[in-house]
Chimera marker file (.cmm) of the C-alpha trace (Angstrom):
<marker_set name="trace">
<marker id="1" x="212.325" y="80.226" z="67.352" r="1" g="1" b="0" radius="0.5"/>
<marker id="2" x="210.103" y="83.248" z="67.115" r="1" g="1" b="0" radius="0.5"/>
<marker id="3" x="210.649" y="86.277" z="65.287" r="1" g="1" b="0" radius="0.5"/>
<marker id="4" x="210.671" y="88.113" z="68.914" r="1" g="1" b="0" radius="0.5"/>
<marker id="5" x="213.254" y="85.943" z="69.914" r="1" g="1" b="0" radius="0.5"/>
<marker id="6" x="215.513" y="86.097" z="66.805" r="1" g="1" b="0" radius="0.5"/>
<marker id="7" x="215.414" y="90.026" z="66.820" r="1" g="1" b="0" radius="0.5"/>
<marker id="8" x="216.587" y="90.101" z="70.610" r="1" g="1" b="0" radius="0.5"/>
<marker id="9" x="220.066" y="88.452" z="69.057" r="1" g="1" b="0" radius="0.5"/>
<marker id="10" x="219.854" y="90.625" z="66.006" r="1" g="1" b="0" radius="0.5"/>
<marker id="11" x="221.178" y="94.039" z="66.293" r="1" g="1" b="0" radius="0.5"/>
<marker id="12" x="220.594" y="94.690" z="62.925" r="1" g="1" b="0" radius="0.5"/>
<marker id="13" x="216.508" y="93.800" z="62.819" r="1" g="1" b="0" radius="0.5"/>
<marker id="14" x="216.257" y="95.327" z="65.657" r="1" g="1" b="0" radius="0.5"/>
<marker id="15" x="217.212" y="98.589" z="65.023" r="1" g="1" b="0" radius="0.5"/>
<marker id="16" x="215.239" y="97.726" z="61.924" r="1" g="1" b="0" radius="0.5"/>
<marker id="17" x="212.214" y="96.786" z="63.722" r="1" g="1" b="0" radius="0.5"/>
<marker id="18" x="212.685" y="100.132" z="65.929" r="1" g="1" b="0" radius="0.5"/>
<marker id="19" x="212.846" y="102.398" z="62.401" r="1" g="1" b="0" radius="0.5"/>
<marker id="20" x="209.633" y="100.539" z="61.206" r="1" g="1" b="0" radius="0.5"/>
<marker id="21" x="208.030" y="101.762" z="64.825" r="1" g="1" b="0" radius="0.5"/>
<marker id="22" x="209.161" y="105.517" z="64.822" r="1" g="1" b="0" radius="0.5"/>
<marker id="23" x="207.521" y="105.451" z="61.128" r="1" g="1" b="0" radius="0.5"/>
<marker id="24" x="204.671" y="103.666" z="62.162" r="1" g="1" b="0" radius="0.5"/>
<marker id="25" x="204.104" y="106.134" z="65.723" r="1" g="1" b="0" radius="0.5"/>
<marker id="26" x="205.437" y="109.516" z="64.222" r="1" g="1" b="0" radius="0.5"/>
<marker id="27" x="202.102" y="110.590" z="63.856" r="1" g="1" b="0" radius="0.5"/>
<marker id="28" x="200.559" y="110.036" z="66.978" r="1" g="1" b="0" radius="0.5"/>
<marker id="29" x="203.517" y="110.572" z="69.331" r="1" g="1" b="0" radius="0.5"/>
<marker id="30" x="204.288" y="114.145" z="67.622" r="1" g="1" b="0" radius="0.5"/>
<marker id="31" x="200.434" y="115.150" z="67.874" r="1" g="1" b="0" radius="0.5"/>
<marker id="32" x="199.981" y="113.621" z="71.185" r="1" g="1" b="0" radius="0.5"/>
<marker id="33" x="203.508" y="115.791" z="72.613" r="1" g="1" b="0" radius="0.5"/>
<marker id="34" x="203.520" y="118.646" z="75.086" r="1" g="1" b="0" radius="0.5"/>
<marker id="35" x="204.728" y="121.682" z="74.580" r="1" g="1" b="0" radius="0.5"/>
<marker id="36" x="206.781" y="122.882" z="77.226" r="1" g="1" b="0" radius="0.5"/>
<marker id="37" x="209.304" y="125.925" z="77.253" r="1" g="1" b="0" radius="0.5"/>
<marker id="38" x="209.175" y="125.797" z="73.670" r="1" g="1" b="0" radius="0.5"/>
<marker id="39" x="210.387" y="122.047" z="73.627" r="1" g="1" b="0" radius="0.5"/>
<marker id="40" x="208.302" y="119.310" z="72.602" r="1" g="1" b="0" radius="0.5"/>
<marker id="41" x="208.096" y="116.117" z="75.085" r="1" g="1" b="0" radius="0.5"/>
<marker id="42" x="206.127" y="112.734" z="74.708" r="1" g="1" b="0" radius="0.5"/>
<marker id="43" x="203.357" y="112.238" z="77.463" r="1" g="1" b="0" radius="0.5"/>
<marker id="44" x="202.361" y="108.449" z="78.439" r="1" g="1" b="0" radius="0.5"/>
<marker id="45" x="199.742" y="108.094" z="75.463" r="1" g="1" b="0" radius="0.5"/>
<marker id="46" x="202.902" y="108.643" z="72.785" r="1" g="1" b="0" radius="0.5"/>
<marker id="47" x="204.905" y="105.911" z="75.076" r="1" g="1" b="0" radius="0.5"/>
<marker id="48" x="202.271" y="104.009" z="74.876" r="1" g="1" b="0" radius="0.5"/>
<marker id="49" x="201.810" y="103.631" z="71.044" r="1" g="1" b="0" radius="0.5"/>
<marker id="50" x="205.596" y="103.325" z="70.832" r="1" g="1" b="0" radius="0.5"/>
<marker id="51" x="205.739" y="99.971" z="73.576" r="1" g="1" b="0" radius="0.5"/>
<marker id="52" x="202.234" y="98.791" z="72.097" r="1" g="1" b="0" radius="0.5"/>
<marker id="53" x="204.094" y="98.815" z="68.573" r="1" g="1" b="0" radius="0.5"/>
<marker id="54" x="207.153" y="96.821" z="69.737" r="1" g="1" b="0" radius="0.5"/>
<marker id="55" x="204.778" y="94.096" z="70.987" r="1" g="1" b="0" radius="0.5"/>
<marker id="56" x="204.435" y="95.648" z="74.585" r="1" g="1" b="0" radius="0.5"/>
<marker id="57" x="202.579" y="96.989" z="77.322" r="1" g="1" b="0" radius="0.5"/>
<marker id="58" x="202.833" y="99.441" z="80.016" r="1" g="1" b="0" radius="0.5"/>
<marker id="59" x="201.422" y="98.854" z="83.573" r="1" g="1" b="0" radius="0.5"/>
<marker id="60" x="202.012" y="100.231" z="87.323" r="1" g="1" b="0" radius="0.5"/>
<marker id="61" x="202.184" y="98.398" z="90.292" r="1" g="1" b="0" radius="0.5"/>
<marker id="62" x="203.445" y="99.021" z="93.916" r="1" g="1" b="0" radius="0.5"/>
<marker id="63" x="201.590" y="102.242" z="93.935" r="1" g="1" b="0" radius="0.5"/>
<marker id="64" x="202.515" y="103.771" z="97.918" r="1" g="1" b="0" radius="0.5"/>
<marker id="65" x="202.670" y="106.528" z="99.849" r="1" g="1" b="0" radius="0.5"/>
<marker id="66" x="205.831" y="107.167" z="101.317" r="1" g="1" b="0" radius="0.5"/>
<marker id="67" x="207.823" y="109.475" z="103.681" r="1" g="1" b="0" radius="0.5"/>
<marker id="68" x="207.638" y="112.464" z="101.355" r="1" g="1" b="0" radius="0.5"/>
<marker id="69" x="205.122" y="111.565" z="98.834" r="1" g="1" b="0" radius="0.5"/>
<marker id="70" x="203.974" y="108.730" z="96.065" r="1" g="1" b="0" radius="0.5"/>
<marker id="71" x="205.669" y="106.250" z="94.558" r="1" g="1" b="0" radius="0.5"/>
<marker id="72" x="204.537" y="103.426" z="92.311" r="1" g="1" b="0" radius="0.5"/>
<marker id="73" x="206.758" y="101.313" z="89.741" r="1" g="1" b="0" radius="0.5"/>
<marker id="74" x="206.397" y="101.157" z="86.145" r="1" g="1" b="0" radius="0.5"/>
<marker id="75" x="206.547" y="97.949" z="83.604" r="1" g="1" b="0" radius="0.5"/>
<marker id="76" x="207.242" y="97.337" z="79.870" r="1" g="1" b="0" radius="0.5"/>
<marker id="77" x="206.297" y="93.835" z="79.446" r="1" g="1" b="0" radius="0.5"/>
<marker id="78" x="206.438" y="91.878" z="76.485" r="1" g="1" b="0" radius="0.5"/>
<marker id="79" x="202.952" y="90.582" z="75.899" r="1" g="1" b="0" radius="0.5"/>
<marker id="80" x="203.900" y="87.682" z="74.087" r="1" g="1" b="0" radius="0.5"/>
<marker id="81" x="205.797" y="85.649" z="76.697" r="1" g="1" b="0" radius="0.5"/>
<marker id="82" x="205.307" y="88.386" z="79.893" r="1" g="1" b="0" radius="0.5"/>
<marker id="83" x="208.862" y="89.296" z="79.778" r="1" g="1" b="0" radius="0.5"/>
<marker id="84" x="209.482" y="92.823" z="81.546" r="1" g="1" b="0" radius="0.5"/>
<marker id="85" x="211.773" y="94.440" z="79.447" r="1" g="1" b="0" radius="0.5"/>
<marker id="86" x="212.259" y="97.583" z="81.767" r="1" g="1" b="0" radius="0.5"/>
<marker id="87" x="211.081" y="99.497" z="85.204" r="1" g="1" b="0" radius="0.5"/>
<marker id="88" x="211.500" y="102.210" z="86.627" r="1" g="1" b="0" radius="0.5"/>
<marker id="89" x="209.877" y="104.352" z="89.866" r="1" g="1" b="0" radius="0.5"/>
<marker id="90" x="206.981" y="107.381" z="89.093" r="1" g="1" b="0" radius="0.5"/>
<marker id="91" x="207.038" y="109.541" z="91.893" r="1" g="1" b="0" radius="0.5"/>
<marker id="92" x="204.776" y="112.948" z="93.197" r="1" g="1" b="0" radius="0.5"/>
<marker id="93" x="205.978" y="115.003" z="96.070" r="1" g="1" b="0" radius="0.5"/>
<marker id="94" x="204.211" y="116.904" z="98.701" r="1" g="1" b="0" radius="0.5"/>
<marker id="95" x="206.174" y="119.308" z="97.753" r="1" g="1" b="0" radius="0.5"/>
<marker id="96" x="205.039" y="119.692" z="94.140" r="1" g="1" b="0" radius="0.5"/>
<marker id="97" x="202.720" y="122.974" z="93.920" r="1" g="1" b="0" radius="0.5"/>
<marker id="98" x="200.861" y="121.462" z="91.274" r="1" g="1" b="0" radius="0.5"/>
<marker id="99" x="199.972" y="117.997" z="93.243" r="1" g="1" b="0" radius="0.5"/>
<marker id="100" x="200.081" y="119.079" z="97.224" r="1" g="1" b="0" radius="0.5"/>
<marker id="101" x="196.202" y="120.150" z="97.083" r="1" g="1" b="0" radius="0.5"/>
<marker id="102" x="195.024" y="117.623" z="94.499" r="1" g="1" b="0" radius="0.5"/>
<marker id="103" x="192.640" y="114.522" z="95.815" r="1" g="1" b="0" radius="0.5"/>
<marker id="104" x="194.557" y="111.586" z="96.892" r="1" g="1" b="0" radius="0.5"/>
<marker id="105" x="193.465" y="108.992" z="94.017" r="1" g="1" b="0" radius="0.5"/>
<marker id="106" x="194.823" y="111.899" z="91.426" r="1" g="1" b="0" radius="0.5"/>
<marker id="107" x="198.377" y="112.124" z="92.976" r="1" g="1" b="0" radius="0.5"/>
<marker id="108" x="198.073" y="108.119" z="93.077" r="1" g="1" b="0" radius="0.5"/>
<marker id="109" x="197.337" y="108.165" z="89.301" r="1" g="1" b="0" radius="0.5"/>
<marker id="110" x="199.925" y="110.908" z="88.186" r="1" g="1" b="0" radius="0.5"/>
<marker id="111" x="202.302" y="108.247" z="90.246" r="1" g="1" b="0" radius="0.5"/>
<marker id="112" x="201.533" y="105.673" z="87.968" r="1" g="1" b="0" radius="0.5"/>
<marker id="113" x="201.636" y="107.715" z="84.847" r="1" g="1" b="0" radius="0.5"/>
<marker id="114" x="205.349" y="109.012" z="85.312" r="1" g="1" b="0" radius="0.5"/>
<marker id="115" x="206.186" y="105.688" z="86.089" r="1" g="1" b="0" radius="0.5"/>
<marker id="116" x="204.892" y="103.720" z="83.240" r="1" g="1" b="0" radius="0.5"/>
<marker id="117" x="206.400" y="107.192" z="80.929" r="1" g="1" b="0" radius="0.5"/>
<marker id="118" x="209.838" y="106.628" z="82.595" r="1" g="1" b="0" radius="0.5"/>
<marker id="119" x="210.084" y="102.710" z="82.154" r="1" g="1" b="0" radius="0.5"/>
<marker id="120" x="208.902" y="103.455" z="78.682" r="1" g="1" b="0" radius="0.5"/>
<marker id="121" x="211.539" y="105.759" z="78.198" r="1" g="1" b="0" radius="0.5"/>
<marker id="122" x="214.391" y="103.676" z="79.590" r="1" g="1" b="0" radius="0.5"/>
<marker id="123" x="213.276" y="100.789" z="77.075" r="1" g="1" b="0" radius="0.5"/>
<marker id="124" x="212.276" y="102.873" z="73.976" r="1" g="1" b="0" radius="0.5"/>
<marker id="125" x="214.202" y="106.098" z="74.136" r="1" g="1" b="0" radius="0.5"/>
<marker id="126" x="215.793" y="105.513" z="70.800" r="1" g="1" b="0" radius="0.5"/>
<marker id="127" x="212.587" y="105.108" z="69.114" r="1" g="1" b="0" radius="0.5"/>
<marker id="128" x="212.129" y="108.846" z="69.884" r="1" g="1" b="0" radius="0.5"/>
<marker id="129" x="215.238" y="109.786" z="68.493" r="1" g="1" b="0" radius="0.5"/>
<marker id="130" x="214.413" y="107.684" z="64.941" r="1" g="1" b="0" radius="0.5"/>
<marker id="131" x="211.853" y="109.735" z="64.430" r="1" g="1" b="0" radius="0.5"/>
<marker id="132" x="213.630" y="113.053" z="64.158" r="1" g="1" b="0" radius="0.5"/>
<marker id="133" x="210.705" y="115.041" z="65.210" r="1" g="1" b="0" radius="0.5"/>
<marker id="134" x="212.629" y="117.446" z="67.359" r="1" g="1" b="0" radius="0.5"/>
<marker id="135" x="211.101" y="115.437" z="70.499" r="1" g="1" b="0" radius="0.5"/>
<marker id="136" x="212.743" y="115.373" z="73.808" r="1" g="1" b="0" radius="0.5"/>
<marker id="137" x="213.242" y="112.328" z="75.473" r="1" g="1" b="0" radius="0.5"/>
<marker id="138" x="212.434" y="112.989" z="78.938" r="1" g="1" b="0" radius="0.5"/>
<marker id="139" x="208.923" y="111.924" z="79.456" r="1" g="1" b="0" radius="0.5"/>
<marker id="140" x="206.226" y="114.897" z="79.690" r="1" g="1" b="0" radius="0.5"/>
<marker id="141" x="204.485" y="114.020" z="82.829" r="1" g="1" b="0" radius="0.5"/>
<marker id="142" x="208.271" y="114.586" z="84.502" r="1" g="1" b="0" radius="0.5"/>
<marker id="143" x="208.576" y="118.274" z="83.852" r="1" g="1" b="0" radius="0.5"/>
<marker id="144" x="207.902" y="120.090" z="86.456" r="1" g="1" b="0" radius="0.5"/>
<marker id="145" x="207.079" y="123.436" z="84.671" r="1" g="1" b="0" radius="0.5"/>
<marker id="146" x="203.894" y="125.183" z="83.051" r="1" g="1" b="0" radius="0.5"/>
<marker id="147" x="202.640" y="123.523" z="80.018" r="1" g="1" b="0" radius="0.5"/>
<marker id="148" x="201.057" y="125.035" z="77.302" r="1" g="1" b="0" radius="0.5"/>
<marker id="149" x="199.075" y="122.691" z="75.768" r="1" g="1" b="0" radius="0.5"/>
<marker id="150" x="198.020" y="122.961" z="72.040" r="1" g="1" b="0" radius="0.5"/>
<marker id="151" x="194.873" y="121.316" z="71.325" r="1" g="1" b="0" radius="0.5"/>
<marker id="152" x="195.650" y="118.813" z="68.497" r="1" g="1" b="0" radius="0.5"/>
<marker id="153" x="192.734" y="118.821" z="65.849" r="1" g="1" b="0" radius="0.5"/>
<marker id="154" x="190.589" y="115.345" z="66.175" r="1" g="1" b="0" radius="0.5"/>
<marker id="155" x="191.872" y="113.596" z="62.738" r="1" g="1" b="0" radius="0.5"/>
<marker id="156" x="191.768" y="109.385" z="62.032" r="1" g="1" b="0" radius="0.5"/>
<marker id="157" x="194.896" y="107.556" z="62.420" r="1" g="1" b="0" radius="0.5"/>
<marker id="158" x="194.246" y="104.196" z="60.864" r="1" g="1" b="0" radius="0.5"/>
<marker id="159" x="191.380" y="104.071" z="58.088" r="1" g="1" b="0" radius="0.5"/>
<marker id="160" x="189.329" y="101.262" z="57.855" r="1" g="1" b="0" radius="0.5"/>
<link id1="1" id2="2" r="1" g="1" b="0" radius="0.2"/>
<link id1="2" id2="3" r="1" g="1" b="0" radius="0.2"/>
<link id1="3" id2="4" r="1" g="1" b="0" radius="0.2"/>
<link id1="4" id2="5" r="1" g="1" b="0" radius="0.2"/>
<link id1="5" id2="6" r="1" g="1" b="0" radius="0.2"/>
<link id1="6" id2="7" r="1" g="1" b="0" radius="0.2"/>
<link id1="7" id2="8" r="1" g="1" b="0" radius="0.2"/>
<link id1="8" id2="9" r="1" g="1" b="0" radius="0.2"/>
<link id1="9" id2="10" r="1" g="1" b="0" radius="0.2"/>
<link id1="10" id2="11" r="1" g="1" b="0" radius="0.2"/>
<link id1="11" id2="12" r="1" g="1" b="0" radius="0.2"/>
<link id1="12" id2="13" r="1" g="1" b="0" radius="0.2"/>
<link id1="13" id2="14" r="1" g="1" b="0" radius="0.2"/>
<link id1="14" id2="15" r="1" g="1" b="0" radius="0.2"/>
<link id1="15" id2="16" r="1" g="1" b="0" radius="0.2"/>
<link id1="16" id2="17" r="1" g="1" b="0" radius="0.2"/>
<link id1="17" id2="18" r="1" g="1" b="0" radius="0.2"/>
<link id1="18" id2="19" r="1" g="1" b="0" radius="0.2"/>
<link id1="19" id2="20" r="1" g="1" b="0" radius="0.2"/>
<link id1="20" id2="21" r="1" g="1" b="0" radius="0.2"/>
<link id1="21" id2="22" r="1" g="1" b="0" radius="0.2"/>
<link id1="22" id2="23" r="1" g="1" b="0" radius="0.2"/>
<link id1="23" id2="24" r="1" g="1" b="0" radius="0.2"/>
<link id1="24" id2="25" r="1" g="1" b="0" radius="0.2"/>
<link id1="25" id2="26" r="1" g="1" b="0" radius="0.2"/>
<link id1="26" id2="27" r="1" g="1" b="0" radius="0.2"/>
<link id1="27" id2="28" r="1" g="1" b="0" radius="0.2"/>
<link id1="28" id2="29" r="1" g="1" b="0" radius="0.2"/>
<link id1="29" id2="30" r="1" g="1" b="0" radius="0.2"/>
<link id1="30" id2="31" r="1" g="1" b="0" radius="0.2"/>
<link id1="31" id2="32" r="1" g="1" b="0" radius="0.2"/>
<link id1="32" id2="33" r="1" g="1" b="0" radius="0.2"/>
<link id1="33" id2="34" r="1" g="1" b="0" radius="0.2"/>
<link id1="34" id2="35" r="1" g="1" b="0" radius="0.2"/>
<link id1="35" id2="36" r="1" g="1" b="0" radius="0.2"/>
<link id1="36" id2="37" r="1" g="1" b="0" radius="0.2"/>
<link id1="37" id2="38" r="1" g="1" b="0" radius="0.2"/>
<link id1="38" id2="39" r="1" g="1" b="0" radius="0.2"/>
<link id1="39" id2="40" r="1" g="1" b="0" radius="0.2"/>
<link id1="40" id2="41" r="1" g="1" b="0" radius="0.2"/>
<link id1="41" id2="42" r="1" g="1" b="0" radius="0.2"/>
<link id1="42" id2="43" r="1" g="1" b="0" radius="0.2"/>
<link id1="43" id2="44" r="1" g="1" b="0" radius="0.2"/>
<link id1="44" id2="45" r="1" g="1" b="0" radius="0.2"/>
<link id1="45" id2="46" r="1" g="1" b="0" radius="0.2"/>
<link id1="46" id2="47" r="1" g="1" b="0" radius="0.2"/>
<link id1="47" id2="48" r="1" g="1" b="0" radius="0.2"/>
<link id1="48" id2="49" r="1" g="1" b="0" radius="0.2"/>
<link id1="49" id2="50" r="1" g="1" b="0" radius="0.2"/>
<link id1="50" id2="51" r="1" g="1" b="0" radius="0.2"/>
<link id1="51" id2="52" r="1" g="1" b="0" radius="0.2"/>
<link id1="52" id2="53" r="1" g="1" b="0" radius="0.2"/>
<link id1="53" id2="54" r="1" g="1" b="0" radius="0.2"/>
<link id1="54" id2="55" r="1" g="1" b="0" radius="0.2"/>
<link id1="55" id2="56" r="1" g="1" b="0" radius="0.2"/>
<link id1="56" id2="57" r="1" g="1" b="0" radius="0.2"/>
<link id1="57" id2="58" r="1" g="1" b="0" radius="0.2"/>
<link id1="58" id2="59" r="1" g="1" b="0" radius="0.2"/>
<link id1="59" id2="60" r="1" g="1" b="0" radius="0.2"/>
<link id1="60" id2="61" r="1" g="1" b="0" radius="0.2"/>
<link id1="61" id2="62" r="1" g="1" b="0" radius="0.2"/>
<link id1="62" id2="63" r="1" g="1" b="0" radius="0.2"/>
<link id1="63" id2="64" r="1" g="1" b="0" radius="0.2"/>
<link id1="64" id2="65" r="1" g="1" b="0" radius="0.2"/>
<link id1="65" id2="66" r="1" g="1" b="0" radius="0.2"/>
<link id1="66" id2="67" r="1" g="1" b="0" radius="0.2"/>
<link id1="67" id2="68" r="1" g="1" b="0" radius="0.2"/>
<link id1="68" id2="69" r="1" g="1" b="0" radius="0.2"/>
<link id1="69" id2="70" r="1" g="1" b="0" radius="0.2"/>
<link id1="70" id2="71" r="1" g="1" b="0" radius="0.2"/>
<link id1="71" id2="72" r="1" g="1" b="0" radius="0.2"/>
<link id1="72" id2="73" r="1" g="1" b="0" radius="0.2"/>
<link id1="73" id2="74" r="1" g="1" b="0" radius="0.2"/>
<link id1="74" id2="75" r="1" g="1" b="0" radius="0.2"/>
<link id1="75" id2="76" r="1" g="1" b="0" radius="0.2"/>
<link id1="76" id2="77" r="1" g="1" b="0" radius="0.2"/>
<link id1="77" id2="78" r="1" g="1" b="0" radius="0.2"/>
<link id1="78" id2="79" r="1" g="1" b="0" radius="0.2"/>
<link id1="79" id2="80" r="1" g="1" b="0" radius="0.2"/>
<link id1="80" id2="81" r="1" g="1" b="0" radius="0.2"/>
<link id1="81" id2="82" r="1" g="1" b="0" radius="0.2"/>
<link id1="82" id2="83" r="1" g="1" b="0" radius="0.2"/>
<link id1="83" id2="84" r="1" g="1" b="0" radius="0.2"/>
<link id1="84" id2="85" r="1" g="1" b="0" radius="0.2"/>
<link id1="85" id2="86" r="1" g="1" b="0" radius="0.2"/>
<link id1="86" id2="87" r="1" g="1" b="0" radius="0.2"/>
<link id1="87" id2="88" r="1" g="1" b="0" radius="0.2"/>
<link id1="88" id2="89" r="1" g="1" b="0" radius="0.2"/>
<link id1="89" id2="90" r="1" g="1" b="0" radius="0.2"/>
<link id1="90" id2="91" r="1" g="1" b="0" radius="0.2"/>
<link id1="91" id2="92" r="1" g="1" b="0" radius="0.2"/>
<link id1="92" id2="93" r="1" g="1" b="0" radius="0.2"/>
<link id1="93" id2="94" r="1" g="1" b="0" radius="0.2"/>
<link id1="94" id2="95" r="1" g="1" b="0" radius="0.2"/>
<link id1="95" id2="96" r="1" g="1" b="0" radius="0.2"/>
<link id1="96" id2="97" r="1" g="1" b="0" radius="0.2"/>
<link id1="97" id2="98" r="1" g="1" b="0" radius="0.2"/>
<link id1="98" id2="99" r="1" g="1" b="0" radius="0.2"/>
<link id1="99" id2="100" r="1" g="1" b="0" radius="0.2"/>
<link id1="100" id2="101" r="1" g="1" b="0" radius="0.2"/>
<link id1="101" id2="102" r="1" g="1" b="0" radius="0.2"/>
<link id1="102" id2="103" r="1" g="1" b="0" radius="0.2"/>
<link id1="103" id2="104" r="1" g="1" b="0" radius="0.2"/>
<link id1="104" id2="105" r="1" g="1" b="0" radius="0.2"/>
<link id1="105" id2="106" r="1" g="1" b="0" radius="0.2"/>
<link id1="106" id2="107" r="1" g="1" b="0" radius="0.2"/>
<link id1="107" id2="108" r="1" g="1" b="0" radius="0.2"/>
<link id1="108" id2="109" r="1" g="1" b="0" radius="0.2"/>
<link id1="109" id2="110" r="1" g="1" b="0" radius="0.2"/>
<link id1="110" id2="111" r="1" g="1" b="0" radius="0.2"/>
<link id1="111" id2="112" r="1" g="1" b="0" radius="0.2"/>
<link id1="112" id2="113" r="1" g="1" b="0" radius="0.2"/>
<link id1="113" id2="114" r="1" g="1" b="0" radius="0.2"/>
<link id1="114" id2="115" r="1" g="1" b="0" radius="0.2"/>
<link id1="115" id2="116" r="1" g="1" b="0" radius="0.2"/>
<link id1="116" id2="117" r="1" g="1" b="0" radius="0.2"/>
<link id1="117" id2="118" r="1" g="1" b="0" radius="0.2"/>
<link id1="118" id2="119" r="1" g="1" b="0" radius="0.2"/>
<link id1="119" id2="120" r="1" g="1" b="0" radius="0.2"/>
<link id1="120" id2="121" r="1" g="1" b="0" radius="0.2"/>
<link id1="121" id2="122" r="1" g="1" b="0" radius="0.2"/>
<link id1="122" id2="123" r="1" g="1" b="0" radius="0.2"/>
<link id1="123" id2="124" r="1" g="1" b="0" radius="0.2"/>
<link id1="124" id2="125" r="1" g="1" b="0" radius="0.2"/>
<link id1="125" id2="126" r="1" g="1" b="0" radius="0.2"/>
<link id1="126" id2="127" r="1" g="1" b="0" radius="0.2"/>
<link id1="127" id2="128" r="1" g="1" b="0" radius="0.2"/>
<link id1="128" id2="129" r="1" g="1" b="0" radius="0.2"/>
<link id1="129" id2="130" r="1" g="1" b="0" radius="0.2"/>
<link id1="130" id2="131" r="1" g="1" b="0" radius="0.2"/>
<link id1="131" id2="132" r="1" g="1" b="0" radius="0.2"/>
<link id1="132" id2="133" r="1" g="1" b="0" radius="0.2"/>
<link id1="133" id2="134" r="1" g="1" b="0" radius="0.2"/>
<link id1="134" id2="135" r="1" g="1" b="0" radius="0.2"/>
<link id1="135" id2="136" r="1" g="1" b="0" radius="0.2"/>
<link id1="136" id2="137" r="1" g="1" b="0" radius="0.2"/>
<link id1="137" id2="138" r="1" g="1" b="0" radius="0.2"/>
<link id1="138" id2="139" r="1" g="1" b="0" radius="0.2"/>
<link id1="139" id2="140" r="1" g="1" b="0" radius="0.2"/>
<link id1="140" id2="141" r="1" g="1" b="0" radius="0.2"/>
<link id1="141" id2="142" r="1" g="1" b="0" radius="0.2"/>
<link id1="142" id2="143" r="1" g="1" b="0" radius="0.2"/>
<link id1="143" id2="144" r="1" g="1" b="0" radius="0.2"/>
<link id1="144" id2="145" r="1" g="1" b="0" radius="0.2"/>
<link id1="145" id2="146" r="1" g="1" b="0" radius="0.2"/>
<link id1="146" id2="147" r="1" g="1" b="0" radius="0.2"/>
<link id1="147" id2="148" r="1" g="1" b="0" radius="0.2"/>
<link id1="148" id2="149" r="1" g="1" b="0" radius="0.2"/>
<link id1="149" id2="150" r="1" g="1" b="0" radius="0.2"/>
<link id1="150" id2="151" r="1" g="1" b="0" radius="0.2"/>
<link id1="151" id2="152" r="1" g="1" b="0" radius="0.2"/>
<link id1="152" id2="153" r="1" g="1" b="0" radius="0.2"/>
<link id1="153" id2="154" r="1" g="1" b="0" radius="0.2"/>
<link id1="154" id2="155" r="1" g="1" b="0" radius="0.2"/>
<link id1="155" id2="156" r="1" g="1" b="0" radius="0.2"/>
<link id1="156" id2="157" r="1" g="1" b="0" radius="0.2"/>
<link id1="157" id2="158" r="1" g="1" b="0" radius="0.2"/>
<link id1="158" id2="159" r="1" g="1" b="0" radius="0.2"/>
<link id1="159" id2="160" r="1" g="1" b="0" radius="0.2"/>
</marker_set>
């Protein structure tokens, strides 16, 4: 048996595993978060590090317009065996004042974005909380208000 597989039947290495991640990520999902309304929320690239840490990936697929917009379906996916752990739907309306005049291909892409941010979230939403960085939960790319983005100074992550 692997050590993937024995964790999935091991509550207590997993939440382990999931402590060793939010330790591991901290960094580069609280520089990488939005600021919005004076709350902090994790964009796609923090999701990202989190799933890529657990052994994962994110993808999109079934990218579409449809009768009000664009849709498109998010995947975690365990890379060792291709297990999808989680999906869940991205969508941008024509009704969104930021996206209605923006190129096709870009409202195609922000599709794909809040979906692979929202299956990350249904799958890794506790990792956020483990890290008790005052982070919301609800991915970045879903709020539909101004954001005031911060710069975050250019700094190295992992040293060679």
């Amino acid at each position: 048996m692997n050590d993937l597989q024995t964790l999935e039947n091991n509550p207590i290495a997993n939440i382990k595993k999931s402590t060793d991640v939010a330790g591991a990520c901290k960094e580069i999902v609280t520089r990488t978060s939005i600021k919005i309304q004076n709350r902090k929320y994790v964009p796609v690239e923090g999701w990202m590090a989190i799933a890529t840490a657990h052994g994962c990936n994110l993808s999109a697929a079934d990218v579409k317009q449809v009768d009000g917009g664009i849709s498109a379906r998010g995947i975690v996916r365990r890379i060792s065996d291709g297990l999808i752990l989680g999906e869940a739907e991205g969508f941008v309306g024509d009704d969104e004042k930021t996206w209605a005049n923006r190129p096709l291909f870009a409202r195609r892409a922000m599709a794909q974005t809040r979906a692979m941010s929202r299956a990350a979230r249904s799958v890794f939403a506790h990792v956020v909380v483990l890290m008790d960085a005052g982070l919301e939960t609800t991915p970045a790319e879903e709020m539909g208000h101004e954001i005031e983005v911060k710069a975050a100074p250019q700094r190295e992550i992992i040293k060679t």
